[in-house]
N, C-alpha and C positions, 0 to 999 in steps of 0.2 A: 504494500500500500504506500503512495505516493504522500512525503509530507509537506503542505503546501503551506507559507505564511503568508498571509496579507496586512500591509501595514497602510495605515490611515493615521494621519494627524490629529483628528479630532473627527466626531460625530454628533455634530451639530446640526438640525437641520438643514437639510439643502440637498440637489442634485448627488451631488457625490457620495455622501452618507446612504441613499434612498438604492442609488442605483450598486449601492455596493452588494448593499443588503437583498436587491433582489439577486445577483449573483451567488449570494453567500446561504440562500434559499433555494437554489437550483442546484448546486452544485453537488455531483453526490458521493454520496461521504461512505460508500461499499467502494469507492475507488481511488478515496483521497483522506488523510487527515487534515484536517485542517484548524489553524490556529488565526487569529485575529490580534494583532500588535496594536493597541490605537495610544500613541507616541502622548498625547498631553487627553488622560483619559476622561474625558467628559462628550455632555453633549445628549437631548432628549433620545437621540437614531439609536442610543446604544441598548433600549429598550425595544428595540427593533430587528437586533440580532439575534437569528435563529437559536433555541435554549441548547443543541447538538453543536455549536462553536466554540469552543474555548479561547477566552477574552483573555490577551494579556496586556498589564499596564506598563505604559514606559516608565520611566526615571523623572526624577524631578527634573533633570537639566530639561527634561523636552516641555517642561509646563508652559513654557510661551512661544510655545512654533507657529500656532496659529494666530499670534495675537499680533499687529501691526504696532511698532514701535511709537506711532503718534497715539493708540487708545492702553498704552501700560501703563500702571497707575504704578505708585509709590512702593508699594509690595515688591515688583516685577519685573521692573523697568533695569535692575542692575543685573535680574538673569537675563535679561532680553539682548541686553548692549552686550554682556561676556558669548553669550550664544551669536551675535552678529560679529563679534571681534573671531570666534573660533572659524566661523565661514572666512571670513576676509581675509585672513593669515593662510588657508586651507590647514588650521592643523583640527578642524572638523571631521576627515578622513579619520586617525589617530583616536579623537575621541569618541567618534561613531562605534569603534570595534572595543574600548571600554565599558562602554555603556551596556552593548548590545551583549556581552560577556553576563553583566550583572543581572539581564531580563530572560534571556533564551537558553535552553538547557537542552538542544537539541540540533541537529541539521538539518536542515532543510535541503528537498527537491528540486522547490519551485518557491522561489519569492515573487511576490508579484505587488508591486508601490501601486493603490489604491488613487495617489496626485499626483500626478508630475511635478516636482518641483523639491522638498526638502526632502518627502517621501524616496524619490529618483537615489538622489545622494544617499540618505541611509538604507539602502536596499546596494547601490553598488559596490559598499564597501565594505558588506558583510561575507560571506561566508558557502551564503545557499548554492547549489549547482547549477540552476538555472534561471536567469532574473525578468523578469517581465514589467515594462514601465506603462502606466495607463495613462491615455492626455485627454483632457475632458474640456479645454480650452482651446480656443482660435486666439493663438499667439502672434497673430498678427494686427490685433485688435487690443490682445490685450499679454503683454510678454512679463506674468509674474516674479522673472526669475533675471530681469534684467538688469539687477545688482550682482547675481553672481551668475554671470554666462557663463567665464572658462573654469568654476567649479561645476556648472551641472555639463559642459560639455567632456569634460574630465571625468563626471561621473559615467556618463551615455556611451563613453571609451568597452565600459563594464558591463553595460545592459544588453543581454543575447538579442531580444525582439523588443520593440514600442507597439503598443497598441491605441490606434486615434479614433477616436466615437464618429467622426465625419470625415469625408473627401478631403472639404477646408481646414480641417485641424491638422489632416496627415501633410497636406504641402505648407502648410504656415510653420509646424513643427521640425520638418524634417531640415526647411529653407536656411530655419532663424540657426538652428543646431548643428549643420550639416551630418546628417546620417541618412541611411540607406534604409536598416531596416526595420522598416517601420511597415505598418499594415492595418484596416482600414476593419473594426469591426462595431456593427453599434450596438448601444447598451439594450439589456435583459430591461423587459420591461411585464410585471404583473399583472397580465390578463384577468385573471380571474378575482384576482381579487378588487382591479377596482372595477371591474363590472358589477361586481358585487354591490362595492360600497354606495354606485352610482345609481343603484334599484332604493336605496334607501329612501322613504318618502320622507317630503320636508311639506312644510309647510307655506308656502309662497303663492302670492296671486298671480291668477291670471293677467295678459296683458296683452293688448293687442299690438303694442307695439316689439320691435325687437329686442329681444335679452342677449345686450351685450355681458361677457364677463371675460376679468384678468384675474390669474390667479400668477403673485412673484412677491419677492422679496423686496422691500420698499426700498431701490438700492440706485443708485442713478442708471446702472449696466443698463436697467428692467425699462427706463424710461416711461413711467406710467402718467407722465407731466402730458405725454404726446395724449393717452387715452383721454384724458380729464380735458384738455384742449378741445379737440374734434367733438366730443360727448357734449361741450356746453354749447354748442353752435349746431348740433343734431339734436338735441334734447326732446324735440316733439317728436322723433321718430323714434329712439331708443329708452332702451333703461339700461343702468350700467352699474351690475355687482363687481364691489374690488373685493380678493380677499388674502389677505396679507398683512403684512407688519415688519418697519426696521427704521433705519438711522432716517430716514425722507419723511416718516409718518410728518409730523409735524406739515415740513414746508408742502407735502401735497394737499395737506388738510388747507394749509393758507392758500393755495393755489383754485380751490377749488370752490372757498368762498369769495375772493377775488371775482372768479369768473360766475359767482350764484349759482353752482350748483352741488355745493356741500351735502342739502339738504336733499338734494335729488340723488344721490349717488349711494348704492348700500354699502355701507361700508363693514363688512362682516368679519376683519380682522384675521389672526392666522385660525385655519382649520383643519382639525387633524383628516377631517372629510371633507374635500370641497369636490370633488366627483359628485356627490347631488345635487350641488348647485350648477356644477358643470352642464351638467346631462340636462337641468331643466332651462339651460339658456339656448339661445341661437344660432350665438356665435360666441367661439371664443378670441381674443385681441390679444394677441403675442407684441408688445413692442421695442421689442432690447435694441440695444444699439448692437451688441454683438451677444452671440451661445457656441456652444462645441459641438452638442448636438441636443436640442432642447425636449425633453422627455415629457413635460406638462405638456407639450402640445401634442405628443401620440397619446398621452392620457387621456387627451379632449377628444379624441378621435374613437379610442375604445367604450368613453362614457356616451359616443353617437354625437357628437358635437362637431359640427368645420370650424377650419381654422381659419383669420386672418392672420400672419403673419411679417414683418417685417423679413428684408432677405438676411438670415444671417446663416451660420455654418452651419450644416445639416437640415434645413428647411427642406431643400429642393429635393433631397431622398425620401424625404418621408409624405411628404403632401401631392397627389393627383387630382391634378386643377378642375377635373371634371367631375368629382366625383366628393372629394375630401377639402377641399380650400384652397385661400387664396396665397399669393406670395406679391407684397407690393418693395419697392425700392427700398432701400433705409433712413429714408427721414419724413417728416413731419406731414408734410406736402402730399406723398401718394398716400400715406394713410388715412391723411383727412379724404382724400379725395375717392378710395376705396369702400371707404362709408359713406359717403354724399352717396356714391352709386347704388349701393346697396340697403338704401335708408326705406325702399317702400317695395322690396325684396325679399318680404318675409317668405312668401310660395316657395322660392327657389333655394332658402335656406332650408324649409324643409323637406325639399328633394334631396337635400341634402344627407338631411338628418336622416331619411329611411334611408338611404341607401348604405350609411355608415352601421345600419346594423345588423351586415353582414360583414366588416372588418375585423381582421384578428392579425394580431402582430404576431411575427416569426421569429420564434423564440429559439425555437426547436435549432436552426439553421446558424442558429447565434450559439448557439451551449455545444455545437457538433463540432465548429471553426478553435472554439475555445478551448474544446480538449484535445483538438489535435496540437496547438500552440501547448498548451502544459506537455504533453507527450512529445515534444522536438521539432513538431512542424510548425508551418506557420508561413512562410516565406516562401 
């Protein structure tokens, strides 16, 4: 039996945590042991890990890996700076295989970094036989590792295969990093279960008008300024669920009574279930400025919902313009103007919606590519 480690930074909500977890649910464990590292151990997702996992905690040095040196408070802020002087010197290499001595009591087959990025580094300098890097970001948009390139291209020297959630992540990553082999598969994503969750009855009115909804992190990436925009100048044709929450709360709140329509807009906050509220809107409104490969929106798809989208990385594989949604340019402009068109298009949105409930995502084709990469292929 093959011993596999997966290491993650943290398990915080969000993509990464979600889609690891659906990996780490599929995965099967008559073929594999498998262990979960999560480096600075917190975060709701870890309530989320299969109870057949064995969690292990990192070291106190890793307790602010994931924390950005402008939000460390007075506690943290002198591990944070010793932690960014150990990258900057590279004698992070050195301490990685200290550390990793004090937590792991075993060899590993197959390591596989859950984020590219500090994850990359502490997986290349361990130990395991075969290392696998996962990229969940268009680094071309957004390159989180651009204080230390020639440590993480020093690390990527060590890494056997990369794996990129989209097209766009595999040439943005491979461009920025120069490597080769990298390879192109997208994420596991829970059918059944949020079909499930998406059958869940709520309680919500009828409405003759369209049920727009954004479901993201209140983060500027998410650009939900755009939604709140376009909504106050369509307002008689639409209704518009946010559900969400983070460091933006606030100024979209002011944004939106600005433009008078605070009190029009539901604002339902984060939801451990928003697949019913999914499933009972129209349309769902994707507006990031950039994604790697954006998985709420196959979630919208599976709850029977279309998408409007902005064009960002992994859009264009997942969405069939006739059938499942739209794809407008990336700014402000085609989006508003994608809703102008669409504002007294309810009929055709729910041609939509029948026809999405014969969708099923390919999972199967995704978890057969994956084992043959743990098993040596890949490339």
């Amino acid at each position: 039996m093959k011993k596999i480690l997966f290491v993650n930074d943290e398990m915080v909500v969000g993509g990464v945590s979600r889609i690891l977890n659906n990996l780490l649910k599929n995965i099967d464990l008559n073929q594999y042991e498998v262990d979960l590292l999560v480096l600075h151990h917190h975060g709701d997702m870890l309530k989320e890990v299969p109870k057949n996992i064995n969690i292990i905690k990192g070291t106190e040095f890793f307790n602010t890996i994931d924390i950005p040196l402008k939000n460390c408070n007075i506690t943290n802020i002198f591990s944070k700076l010793r932690l960014l002087l150990y990258m900057k010197t590279g004698l992070i290499k050195n301490k990685i295989k200290k550390e990793r001595a004090k937590i792991l009591n075993k060899k590993y087959d197959i390591e596989f970094s859950a984020k590219e990025g500090f994850c990359t580094i502490f997986n290349a300098y361990g130990d395991s036989l075969r290392k696998i890097n996962w990229i969940q970001v268009d680094y071309a948009e957004e390159n989180y590792s651009k204080n230390h390139i020639n440590l993480v291209k020093d690390a990527l020297k060590h890494i056997d295969i990369n794996i990129a959630c989209s097209e766009k992540v595999k040439d943005s990553y491979s461009k920025i990093f120069e490597i080769t082999n990298i390879k192109v598969v997208h994420n596991l994503i829970d059918n059944d279960k949020i079909k499930t969750l998406a059958r869940t009855e709520i309680n919500i009115k009828e409405t003759n008008k369209i049920r727009l909804i954004a479901v993201a992190r209140f983060h500027k990436q998410k650009a939900i300024d755009r939604i709140i925009t376009a909504y106050s100048k369509l307002k008689d044709y639409y209704e518009l669920i946010l559900i969400g929450d983070g460091t933006l709360k606030n100024e979209l709140e002011t944004i939106a009574k600005k433009l008078n329509v605070y009190n029009d807009i539901l604002w339902l906050g984060f939801q451990k279930n928003p697949y019913q509220y999914i499933k009972k809107s129209d349309l769902f409104v994707l507006s990031s400025l950039y994604e790697g490969y954006p998985t709420i929106t196959i979630e919208s798809l599976i709850s029977t919902t279309p998408v409007l989208s902005t064009r960002v990385s992994g859009i264009d594989e997942q969405l069939d313009f006739e059938e499942s949604g739209f794809v407008v340019e990336n700014n402000y402009n085609a989006l508003f103007e994608k809703l102008n068109f669409l504002k007294d298009k309810k009929e055709l949105l729910k041609d939509y919606k029948n026809k999405l409930e014969e969708y099923s995502y390919d999972n199967e084709k995704i978890l057969d590519t994956l084992n043959d990469i743990f098993n040596g292929g890949g490339l």
